[in-house]
mmCIF file of the N, C-alpha and C atoms, coordinates in Angstrom:
data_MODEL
# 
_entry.id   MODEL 
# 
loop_
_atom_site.group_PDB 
_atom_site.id 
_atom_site.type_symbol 
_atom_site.label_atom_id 
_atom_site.label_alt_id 
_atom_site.label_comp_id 
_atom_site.label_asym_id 
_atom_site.label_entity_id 
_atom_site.label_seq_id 
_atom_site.pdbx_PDB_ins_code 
_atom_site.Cartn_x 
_atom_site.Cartn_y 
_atom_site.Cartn_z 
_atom_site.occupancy 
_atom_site.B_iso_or_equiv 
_atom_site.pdbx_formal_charge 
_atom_site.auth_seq_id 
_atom_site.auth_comp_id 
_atom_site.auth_asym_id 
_atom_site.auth_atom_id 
_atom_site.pdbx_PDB_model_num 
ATOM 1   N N  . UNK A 1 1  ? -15.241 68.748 -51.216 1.00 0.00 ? 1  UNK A N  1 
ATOM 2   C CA . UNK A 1 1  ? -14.941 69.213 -49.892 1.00 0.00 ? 1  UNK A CA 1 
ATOM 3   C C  . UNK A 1 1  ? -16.209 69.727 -49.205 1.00 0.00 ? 1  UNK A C  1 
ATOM 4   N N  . UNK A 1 2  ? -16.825 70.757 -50.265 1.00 0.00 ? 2  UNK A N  1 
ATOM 5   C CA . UNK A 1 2  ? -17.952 71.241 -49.222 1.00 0.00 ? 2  UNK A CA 1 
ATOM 6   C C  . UNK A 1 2  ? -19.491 70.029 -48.842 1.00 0.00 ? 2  UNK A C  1 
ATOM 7   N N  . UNK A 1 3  ? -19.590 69.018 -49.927 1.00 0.00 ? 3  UNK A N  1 
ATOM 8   C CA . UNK A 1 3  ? -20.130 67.975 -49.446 1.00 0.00 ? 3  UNK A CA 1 
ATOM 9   C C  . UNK A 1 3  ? -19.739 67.091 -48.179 1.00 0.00 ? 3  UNK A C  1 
ATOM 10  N N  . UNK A 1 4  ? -18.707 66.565 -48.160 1.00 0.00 ? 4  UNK A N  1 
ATOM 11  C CA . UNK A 1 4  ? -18.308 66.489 -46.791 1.00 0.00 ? 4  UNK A CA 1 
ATOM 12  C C  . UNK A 1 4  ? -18.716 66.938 -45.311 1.00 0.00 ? 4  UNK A C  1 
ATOM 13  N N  . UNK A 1 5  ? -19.159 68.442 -45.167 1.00 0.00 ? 5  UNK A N  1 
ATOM 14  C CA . UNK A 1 5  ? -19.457 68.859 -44.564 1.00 0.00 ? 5  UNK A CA 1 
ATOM 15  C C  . UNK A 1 5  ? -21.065 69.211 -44.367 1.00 0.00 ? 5  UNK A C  1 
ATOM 16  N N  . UNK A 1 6  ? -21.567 68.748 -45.298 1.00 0.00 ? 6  UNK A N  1 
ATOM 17  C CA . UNK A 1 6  ? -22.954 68.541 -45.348 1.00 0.00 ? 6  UNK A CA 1 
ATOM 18  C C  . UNK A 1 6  ? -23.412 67.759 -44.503 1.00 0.00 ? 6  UNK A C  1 
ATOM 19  N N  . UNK A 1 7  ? -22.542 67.005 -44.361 1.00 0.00 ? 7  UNK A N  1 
ATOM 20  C CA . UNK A 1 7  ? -23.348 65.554 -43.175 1.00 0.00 ? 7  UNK A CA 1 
ATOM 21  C C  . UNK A 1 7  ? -22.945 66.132 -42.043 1.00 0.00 ? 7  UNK A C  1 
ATOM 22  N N  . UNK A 1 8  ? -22.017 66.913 -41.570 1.00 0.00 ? 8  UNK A N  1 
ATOM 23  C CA . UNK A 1 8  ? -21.642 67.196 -40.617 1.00 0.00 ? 8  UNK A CA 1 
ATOM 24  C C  . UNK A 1 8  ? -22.717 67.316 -39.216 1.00 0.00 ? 8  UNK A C  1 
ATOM 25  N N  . UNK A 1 9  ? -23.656 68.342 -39.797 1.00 0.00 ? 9  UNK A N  1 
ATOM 26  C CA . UNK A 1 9  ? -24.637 68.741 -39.036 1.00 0.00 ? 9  UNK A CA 1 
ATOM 27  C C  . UNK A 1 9  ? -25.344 67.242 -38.636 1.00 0.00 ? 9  UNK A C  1 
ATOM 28  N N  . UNK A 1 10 ? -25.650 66.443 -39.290 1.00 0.00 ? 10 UNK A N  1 
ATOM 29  C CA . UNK A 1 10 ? -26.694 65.291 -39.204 1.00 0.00 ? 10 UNK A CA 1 
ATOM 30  C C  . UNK A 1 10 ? -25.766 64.221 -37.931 1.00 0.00 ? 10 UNK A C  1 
ATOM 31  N N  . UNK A 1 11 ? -24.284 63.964 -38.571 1.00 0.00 ? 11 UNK A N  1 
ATOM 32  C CA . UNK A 1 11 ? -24.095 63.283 -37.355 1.00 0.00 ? 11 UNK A CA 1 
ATOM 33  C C  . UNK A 1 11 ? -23.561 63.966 -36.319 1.00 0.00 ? 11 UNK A C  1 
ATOM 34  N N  . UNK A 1 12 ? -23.594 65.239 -35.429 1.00 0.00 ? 12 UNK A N  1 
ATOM 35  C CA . UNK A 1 12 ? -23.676 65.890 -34.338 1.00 0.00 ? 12 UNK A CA 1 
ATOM 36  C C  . UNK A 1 12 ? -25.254 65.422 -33.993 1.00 0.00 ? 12 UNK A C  1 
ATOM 37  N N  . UNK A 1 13 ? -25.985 65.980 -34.823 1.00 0.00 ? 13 UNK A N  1 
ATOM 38  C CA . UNK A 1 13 ? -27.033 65.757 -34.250 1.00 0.00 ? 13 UNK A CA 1 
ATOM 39  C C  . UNK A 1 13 ? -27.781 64.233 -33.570 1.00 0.00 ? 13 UNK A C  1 
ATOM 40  N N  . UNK A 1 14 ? -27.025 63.291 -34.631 1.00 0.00 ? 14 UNK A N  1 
ATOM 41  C CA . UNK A 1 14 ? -27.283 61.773 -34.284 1.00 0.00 ? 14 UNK A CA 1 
ATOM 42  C C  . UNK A 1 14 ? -26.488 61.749 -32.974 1.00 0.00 ? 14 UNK A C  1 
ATOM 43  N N  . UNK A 1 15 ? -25.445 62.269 -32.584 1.00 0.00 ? 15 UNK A N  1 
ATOM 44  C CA . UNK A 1 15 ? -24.474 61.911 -31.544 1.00 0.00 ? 15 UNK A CA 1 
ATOM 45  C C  . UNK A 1 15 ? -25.318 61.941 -30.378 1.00 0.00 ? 15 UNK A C  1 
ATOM 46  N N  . UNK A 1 16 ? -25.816 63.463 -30.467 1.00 0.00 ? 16 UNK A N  1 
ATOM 47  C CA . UNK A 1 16 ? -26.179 64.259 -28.876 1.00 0.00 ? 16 UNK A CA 1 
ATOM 48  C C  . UNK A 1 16 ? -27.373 63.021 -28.149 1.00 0.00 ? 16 UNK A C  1 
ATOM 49  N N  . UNK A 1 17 ? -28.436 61.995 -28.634 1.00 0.00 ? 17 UNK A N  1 
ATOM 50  C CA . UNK A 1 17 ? -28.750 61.436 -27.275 1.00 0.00 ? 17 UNK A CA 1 
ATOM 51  C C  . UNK A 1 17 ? -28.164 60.752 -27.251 1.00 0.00 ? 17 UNK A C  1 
ATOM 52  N N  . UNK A 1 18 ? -27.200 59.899 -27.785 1.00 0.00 ? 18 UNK A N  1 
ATOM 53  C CA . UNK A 1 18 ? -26.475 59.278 -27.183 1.00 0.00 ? 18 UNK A CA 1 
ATOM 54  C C  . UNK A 1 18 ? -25.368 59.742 -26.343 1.00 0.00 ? 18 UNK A C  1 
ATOM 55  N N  . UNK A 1 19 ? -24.725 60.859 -26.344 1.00 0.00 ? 19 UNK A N  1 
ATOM 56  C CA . UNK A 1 19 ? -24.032 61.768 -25.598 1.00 0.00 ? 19 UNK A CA 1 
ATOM 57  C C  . UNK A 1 19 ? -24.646 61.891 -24.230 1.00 0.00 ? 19 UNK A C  1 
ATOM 58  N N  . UNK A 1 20 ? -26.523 62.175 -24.619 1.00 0.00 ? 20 UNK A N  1 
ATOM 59  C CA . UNK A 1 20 ? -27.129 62.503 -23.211 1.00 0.00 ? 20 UNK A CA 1 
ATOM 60  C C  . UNK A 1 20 ? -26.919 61.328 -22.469 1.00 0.00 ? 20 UNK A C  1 
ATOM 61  N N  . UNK A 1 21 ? -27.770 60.410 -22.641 1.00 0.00 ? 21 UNK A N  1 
ATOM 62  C CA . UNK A 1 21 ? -27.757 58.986 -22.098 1.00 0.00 ? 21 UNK A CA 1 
ATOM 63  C C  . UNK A 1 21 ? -26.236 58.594 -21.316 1.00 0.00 ? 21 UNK A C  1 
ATOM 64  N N  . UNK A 1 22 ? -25.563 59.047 -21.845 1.00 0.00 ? 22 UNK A N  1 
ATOM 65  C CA . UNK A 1 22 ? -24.165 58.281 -21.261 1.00 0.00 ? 22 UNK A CA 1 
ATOM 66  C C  . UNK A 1 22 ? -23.918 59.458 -20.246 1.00 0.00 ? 22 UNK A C  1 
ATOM 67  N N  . UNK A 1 23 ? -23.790 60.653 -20.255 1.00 0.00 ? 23 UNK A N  1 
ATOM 68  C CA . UNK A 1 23 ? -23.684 61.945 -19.152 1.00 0.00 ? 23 UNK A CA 1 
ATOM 69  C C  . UNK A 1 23 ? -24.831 60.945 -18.129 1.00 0.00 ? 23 UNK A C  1 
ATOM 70  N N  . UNK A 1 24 ? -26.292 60.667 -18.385 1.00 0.00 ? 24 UNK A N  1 
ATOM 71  C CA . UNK A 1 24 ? -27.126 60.889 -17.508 1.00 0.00 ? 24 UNK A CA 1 
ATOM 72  C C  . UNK A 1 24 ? -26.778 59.757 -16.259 1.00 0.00 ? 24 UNK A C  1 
ATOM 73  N N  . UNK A 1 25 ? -26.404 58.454 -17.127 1.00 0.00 ? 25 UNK A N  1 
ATOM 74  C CA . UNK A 1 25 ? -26.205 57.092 -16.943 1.00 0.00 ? 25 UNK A CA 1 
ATOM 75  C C  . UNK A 1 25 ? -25.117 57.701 -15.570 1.00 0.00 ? 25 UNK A C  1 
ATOM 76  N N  . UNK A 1 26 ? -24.017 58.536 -16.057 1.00 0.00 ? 26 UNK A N  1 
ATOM 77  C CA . UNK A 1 26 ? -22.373 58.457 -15.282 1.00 0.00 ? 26 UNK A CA 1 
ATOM 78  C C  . UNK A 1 26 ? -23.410 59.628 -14.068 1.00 0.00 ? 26 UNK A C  1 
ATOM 79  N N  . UNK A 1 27 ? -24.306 60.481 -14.313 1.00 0.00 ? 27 UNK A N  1 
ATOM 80  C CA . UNK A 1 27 ? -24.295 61.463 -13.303 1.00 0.00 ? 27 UNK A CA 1 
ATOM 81  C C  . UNK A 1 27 ? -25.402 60.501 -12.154 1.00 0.00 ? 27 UNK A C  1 
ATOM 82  N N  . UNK A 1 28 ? -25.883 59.504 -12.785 1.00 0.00 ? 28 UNK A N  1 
ATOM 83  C CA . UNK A 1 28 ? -27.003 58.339 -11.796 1.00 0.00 ? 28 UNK A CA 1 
ATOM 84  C C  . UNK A 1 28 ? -26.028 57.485 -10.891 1.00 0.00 ? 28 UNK A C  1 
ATOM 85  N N  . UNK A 1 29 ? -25.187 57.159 -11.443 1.00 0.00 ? 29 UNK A N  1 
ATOM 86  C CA . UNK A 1 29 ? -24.398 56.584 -10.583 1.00 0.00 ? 29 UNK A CA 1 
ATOM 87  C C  . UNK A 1 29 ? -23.526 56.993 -10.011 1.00 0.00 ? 29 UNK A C  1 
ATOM 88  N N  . UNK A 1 30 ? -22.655 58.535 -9.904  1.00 0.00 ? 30 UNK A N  1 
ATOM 89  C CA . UNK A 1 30 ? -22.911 59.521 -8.895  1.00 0.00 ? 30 UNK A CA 1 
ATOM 90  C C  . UNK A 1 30 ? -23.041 59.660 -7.780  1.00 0.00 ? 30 UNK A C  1 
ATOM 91  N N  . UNK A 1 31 ? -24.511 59.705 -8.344  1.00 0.00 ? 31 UNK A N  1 
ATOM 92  C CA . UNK A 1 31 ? -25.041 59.705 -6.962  1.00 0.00 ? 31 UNK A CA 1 
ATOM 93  C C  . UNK A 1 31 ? -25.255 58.760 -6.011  1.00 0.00 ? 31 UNK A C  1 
ATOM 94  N N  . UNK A 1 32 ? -25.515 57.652 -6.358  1.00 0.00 ? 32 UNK A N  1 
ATOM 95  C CA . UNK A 1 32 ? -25.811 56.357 -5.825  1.00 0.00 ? 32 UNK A CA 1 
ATOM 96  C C  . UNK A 1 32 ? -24.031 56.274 -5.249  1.00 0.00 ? 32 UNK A C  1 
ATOM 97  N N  . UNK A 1 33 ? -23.208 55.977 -5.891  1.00 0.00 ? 33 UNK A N  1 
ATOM 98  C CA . UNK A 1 33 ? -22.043 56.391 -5.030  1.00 0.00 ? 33 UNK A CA 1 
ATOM 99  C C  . UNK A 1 33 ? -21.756 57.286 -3.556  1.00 0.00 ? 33 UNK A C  1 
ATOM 100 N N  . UNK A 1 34 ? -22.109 58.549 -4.080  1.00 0.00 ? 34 UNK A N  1 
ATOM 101 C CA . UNK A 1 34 ? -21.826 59.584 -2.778  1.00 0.00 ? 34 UNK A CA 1 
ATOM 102 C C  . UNK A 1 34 ? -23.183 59.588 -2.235  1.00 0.00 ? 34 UNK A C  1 
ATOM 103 N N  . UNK A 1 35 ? -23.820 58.841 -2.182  1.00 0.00 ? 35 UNK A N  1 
ATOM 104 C CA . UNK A 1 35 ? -25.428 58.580 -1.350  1.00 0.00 ? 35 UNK A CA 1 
ATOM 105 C C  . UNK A 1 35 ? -24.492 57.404 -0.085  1.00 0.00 ? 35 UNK A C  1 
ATOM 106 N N  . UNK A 1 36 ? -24.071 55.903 -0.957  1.00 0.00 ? 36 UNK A N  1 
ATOM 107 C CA . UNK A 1 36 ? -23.599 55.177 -0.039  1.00 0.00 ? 36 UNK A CA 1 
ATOM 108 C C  . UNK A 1 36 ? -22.490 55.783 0.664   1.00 0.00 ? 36 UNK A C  1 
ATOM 109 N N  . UNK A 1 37 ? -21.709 57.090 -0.334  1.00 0.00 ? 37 UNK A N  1 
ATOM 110 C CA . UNK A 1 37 ? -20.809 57.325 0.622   1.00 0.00 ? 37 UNK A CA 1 
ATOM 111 C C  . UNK A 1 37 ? -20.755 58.016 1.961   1.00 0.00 ? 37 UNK A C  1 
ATOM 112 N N  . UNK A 1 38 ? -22.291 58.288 2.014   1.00 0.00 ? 38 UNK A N  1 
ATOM 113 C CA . UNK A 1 38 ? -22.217 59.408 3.242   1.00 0.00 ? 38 UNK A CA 1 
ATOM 114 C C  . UNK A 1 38 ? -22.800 58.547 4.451   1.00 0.00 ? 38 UNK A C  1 
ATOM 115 N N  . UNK A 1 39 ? -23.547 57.547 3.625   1.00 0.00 ? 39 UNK A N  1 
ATOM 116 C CA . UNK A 1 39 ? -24.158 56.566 4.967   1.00 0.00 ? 39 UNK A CA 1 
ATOM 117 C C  . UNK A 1 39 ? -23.597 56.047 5.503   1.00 0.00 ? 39 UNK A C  1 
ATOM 118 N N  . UNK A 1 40 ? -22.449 55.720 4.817   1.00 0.00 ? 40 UNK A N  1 
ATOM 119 C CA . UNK A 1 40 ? -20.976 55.006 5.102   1.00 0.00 ? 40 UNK A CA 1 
ATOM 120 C C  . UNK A 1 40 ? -20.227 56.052 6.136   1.00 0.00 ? 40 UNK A C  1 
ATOM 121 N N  . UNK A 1 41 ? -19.785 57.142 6.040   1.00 0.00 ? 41 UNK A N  1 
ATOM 122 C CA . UNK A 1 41 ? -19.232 58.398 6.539   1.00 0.00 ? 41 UNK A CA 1 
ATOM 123 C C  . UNK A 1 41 ? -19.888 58.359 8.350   1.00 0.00 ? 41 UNK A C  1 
ATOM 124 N N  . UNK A 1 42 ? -21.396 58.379 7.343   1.00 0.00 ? 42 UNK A N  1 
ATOM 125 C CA . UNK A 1 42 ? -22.149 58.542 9.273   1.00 0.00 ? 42 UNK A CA 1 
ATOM 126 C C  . UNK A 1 42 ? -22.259 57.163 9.873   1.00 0.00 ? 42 UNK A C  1 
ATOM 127 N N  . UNK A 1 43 ? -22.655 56.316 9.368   1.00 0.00 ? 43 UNK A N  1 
ATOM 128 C CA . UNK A 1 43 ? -22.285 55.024 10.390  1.00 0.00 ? 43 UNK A CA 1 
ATOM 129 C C  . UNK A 1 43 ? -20.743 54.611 10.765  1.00 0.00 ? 43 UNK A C  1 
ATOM 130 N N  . UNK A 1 44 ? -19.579 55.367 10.705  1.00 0.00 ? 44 UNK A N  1 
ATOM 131 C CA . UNK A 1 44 ? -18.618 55.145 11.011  1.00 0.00 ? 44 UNK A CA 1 
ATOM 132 C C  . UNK A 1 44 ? -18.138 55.986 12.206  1.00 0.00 ? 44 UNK A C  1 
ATOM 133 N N  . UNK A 1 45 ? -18.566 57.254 12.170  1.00 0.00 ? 45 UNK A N  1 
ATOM 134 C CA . UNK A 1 45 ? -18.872 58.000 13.206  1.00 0.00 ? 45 UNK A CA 1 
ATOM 135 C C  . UNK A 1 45 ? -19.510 57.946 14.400  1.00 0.00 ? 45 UNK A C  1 
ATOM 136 N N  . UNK A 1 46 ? -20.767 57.391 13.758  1.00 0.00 ? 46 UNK A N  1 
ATOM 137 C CA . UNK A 1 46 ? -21.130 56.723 15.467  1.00 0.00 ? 46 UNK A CA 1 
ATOM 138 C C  . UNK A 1 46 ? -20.962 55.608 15.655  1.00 0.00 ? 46 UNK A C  1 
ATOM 139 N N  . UNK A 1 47 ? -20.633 54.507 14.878  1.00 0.00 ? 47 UNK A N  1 
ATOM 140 C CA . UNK A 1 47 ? -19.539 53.333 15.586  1.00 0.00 ? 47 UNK A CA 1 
ATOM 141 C C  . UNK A 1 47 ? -18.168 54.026 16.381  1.00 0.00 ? 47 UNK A C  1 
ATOM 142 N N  . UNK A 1 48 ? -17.493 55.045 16.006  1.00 0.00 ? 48 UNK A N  1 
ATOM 143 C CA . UNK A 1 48 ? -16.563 55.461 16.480  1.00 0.00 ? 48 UNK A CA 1 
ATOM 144 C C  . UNK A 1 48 ? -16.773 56.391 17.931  1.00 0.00 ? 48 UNK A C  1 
ATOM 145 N N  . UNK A 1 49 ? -18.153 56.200 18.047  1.00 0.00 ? 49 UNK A N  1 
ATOM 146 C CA . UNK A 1 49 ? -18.754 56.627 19.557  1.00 0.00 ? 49 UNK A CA 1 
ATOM 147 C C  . UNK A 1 49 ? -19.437 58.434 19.253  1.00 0.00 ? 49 UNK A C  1 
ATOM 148 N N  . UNK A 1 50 ? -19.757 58.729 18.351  1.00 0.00 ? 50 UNK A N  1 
ATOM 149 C CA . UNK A 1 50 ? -20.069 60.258 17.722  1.00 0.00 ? 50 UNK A CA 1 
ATOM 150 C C  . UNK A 1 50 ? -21.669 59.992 18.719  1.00 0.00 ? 50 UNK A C  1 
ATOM 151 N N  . UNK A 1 51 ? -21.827 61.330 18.519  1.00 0.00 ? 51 UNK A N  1 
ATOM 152 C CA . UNK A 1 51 ? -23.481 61.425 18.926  1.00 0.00 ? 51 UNK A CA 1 
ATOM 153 C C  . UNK A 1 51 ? -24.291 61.101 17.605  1.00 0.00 ? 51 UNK A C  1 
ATOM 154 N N  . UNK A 1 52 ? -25.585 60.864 17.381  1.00 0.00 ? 52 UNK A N  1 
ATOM 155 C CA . UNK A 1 52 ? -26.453 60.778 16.567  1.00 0.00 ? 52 UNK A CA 1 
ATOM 156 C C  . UNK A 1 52 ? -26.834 61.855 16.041  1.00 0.00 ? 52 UNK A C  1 
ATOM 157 N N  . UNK A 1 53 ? -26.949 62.802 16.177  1.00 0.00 ? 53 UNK A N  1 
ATOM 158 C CA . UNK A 1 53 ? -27.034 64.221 15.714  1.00 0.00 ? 53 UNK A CA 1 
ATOM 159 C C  . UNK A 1 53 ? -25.963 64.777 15.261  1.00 0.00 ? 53 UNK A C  1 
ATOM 160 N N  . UNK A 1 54 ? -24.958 64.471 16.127  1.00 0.00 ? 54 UNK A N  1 
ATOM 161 C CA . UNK A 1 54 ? -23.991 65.716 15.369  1.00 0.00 ? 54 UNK A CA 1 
ATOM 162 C C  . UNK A 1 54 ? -22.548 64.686 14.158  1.00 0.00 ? 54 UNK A C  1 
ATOM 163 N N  . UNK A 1 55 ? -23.394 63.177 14.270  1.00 0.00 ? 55 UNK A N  1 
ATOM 164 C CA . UNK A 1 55 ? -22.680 62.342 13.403  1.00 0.00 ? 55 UNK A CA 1 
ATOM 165 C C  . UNK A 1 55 ? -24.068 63.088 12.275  1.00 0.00 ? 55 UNK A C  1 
ATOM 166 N N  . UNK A 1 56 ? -24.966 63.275 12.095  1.00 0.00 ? 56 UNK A N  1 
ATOM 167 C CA . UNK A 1 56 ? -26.110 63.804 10.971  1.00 0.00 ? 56 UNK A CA 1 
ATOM 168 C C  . UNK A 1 56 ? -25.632 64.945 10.668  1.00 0.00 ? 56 UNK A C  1 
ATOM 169 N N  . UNK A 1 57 ? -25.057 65.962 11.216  1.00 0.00 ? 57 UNK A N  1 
ATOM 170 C CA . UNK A 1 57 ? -24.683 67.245 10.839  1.00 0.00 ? 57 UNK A CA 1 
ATOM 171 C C  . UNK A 1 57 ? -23.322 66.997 9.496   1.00 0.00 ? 57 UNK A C  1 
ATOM 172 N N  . UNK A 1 58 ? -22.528 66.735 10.264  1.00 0.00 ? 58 UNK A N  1 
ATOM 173 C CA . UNK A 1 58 ? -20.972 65.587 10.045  1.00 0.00 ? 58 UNK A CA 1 
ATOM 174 C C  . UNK A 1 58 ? -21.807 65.369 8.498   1.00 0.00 ? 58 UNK A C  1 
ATOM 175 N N  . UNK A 1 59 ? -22.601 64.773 8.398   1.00 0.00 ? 59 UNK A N  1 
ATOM 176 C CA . UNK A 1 59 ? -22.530 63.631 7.133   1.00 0.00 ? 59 UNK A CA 1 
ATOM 177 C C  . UNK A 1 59 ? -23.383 64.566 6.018   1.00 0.00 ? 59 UNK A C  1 
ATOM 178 N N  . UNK A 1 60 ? -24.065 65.271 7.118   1.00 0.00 ? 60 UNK A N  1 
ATOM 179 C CA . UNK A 1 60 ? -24.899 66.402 5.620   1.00 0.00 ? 60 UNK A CA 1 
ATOM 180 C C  . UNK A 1 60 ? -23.773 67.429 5.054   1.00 0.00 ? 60 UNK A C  1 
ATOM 181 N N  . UNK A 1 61 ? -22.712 68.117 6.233   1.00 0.00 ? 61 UNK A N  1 
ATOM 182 C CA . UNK A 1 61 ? -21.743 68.741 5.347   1.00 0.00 ? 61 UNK A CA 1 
ATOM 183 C C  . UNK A 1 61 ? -21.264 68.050 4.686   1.00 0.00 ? 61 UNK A C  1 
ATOM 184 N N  . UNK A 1 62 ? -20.695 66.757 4.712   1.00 0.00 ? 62 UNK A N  1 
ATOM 185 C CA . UNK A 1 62 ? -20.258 65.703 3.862   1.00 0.00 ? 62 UNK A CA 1 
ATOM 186 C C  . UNK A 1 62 ? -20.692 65.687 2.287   1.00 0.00 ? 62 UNK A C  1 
ATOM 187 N N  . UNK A 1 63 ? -21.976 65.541 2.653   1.00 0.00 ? 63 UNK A N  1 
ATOM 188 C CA . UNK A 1 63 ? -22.803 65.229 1.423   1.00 0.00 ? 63 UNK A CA 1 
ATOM 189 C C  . UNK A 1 63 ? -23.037 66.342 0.600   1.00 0.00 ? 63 UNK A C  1 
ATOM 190 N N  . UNK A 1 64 ? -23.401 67.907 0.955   1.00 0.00 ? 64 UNK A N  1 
ATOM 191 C CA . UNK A 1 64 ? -23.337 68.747 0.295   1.00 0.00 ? 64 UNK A CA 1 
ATOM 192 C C  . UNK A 1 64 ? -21.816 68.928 -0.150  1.00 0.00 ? 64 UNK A C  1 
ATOM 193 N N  . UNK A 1 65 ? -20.709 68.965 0.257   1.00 0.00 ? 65 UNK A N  1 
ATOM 194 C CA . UNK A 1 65 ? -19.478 69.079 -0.029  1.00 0.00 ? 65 UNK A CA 1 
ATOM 195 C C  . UNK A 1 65 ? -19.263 68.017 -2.244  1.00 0.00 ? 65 UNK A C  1 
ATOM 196 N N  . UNK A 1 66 ? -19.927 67.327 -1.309  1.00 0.00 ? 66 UNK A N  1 
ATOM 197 C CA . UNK A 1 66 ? -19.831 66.378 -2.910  1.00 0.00 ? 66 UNK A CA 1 
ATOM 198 C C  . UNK A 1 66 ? -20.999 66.775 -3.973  1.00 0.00 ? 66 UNK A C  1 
ATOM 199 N N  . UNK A 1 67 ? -22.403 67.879 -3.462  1.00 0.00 ? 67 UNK A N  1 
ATOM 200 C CA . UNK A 1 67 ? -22.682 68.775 -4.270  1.00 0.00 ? 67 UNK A CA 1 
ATOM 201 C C  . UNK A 1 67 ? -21.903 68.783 -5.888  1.00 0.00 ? 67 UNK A C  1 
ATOM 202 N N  . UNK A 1 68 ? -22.956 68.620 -6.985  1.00 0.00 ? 68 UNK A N  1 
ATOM 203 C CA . UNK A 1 68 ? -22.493 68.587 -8.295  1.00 0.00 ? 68 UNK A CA 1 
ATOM 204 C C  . UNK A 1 68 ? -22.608 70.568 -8.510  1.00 0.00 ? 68 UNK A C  1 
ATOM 205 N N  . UNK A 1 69 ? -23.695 70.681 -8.048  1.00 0.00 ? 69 UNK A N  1 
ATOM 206 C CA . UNK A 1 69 ? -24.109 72.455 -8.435  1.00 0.00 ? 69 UNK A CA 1 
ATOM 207 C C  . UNK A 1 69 ? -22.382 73.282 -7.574  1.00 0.00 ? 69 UNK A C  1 
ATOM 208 N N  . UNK A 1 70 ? -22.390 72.926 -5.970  1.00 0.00 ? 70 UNK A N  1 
ATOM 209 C CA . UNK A 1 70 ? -20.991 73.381 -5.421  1.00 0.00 ? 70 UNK A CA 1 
ATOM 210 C C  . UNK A 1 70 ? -19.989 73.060 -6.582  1.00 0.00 ? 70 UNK A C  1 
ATOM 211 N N  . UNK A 1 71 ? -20.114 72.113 -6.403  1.00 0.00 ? 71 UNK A N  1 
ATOM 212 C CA . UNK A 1 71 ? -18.371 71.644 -7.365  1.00 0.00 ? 71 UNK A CA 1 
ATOM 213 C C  . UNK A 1 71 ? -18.313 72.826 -8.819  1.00 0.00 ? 71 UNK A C  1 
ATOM 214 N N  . UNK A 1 72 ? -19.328 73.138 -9.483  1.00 0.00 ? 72 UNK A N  1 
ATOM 215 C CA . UNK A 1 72 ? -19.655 73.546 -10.433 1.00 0.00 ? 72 UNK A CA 1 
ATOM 216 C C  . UNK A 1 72 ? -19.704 74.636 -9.903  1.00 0.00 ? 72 UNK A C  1 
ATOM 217 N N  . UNK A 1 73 ? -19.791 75.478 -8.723  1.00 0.00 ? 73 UNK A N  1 
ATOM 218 C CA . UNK A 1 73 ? -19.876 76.812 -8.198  1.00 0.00 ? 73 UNK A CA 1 
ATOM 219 C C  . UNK A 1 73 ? -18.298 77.244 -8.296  1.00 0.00 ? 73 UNK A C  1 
ATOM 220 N N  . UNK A 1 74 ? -17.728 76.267 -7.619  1.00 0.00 ? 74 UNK A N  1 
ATOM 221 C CA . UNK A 1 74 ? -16.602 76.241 -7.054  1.00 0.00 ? 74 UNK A CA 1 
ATOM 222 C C  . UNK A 1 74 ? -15.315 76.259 -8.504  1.00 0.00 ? 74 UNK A C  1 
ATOM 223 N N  . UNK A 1 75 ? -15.593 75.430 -9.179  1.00 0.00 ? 75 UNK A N  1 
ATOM 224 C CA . UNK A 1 75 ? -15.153 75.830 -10.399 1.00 0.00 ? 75 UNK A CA 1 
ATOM 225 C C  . UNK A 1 75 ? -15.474 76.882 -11.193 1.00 0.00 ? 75 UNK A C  1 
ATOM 226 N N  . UNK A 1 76 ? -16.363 77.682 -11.385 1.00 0.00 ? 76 UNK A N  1 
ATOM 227 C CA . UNK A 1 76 ? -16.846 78.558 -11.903 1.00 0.00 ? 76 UNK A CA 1 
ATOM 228 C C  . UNK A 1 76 ? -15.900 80.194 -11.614 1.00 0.00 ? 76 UNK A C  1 
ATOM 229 N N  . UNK A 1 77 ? -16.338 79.815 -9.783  1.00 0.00 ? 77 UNK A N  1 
ATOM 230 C CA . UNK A 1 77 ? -15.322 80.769 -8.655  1.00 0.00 ? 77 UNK A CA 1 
ATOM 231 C C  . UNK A 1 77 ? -14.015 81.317 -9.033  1.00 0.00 ? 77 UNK A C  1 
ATOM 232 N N  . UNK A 1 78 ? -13.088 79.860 -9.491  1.00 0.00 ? 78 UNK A N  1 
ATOM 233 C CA . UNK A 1 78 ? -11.952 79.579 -9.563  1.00 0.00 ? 78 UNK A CA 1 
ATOM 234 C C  . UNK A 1 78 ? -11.613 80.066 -10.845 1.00 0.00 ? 78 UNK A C  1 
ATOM 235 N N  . UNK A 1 79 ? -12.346 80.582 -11.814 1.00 0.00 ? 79 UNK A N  1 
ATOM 236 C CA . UNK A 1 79 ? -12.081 80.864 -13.228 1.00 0.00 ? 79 UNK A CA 1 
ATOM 237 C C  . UNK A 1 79 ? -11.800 82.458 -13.349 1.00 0.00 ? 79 UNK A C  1 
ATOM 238 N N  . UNK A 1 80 ? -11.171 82.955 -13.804 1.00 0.00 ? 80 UNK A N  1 
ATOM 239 C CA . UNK A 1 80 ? -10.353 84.437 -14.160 1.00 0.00 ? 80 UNK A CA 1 
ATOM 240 C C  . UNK A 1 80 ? -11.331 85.258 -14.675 1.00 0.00 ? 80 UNK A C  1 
# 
């Protein structure tokens, strides 16, 4: 039994870059997501006749809203 647990430590440790790599991979594409999504957001706005400025305001609250650190604030907030 207590051999068993000898390896334990070794494959956690084998796990974690591959653990990283796959977090880093999902948090890269992310962004590239809510990047197109905001360009998307503001060119729809001023096709929809918005001003140029305040379709830029529009799309930066946008974009901070999808903030990973907010979301992570915001959950944090929300905890007892």
């Amino acid at each position: 039994m207590a051999r068993d647990r000898d390896g334990l430590p070794v494959a956690v440790a084998a796990a974690v870059p591959l653990l990283a790599i796959q977090v880093g991979v999902g948090f890269l594409r992310f962004q590239v997501r809510r990047k197109r999504g905001v360009r998307g957001f503001r060119r729809a706005l001023i096709r929809g006749g918005m001003s140029k400025e305040r379709a830029a305001r529009l799309a930066q609250a946008y974009h901070e809203a999808g903030s990973v650190r907010m979301i992570l604030r915001g959950a944090a907030a929300s905890r007892p």
